[in-house]
N, C-alpha and C positions, 0 to 999 in steps of 0.2 A: 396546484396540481402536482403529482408524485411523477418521478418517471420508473416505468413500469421495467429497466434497466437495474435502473437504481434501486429499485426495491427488489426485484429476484438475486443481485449482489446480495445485500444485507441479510437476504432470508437464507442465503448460499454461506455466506460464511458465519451465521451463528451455527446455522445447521454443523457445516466441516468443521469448524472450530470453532468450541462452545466458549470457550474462553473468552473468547471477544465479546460474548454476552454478559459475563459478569464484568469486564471491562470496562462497559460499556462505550464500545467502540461502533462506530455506525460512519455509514456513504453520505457524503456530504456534499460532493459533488463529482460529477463525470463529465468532460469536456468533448470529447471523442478522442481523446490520445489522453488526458491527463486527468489522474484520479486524487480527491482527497477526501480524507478523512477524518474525524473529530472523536477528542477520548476525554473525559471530564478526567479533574485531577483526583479529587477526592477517595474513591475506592484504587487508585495509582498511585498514592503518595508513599513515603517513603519516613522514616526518622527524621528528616532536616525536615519534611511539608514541602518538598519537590516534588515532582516526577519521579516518580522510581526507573532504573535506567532499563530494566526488564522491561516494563513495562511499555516504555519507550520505543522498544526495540522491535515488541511485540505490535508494537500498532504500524510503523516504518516497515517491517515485514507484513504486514495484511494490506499495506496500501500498493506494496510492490507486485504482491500478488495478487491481488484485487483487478490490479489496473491490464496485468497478464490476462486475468480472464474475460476483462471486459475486452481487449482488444481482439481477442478471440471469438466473441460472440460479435463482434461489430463487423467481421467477418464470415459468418458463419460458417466459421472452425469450432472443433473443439478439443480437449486433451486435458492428461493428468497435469494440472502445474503444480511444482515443487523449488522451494529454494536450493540451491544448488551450494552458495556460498553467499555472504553477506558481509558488512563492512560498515562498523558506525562510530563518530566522533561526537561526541557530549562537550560542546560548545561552552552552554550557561546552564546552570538549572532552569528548570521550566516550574512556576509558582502560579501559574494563570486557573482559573477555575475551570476552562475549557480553551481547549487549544486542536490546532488542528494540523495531521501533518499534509502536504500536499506532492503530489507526484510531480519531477521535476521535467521538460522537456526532455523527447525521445529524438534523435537525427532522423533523418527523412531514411537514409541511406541504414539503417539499424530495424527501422520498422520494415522495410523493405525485405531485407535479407531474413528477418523474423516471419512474414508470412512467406516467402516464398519456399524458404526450409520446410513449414509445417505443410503446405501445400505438395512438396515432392515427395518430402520423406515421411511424413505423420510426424515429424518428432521438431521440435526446435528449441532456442533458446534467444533471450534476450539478458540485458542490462536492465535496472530500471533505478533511479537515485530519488530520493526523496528526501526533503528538508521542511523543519519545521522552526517558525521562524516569527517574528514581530517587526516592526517597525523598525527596531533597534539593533538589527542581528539574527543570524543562526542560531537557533538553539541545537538543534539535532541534524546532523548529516551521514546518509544511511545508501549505501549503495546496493541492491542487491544481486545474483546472476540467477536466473530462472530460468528451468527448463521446461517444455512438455512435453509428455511423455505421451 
């Protein structure tokens, strides 16, 4: 059975950002704080048959902002989010046929100050870090600063 969360995400952000549809990049999971997401390699690869780091980059930002909007609706808030700034270290090549990145714990004390800003003021901002990773390692670590507006 689908969650009905998780599919108005997915429908949300092919919709906002079509890109992710040729990507193909999709919700993979939603915990209630922590989002991930999954991007096959193949239409992502690169020269070497890596991950392209675009590409990379581009899925670590949908999951950061993903995860903004889902926190938002888990609240019944809403608002424009937008990356503010971002930040990503390319660890290893990623060579896996499907891989996934996942949303990294949020502080209690961060989610806090995150609704109670949108709540006074309409407007807030958060952190959100994301790594994608194996058994073996980091592949990708990607911090983003998101606002809404």
């Amino acid at each position: 059975m689908t969650d009905p969360l998780i599919d108005k995400l997915q429908q949300t952000l092919h919709r906002e950002m079509p890109i992710s549809k040729a990507m193909g990049i999709t919700v993979y999971d939603w915990d209630g704080e922590r989002l991930s997401m999954q991007m096959p390699l193949e239409p992502n690869r690169n020269h070497q048959y890596s991950a392209f780091a675009g590409s990379l980059n581009a899925l670590c930002t949908a999951v950061g902002w993903g995860t903004v909007v889902m926190l938002l609706e888990s609240q019944g808030l809403t608002g424009n989010v937008v990356i503010r700034r971002g930040s990503i270290r390319y660890l290893r090549p990623v060579r896996t046929e499907l891989f996934i990145a996942k949303g990294l714990p949020i502080a209690r004390e961060a989610l806090d100050y995150f609704y109670d800003l949108q709540q006074s003021k309409g407007k807030t901002k958060i952190d959100v870090s994301v790594a994608i990773a194996d058994e073996e390692g980091t592949y990708v670590s990607f911090t983003g600063a998101y606002v809404v507006q």
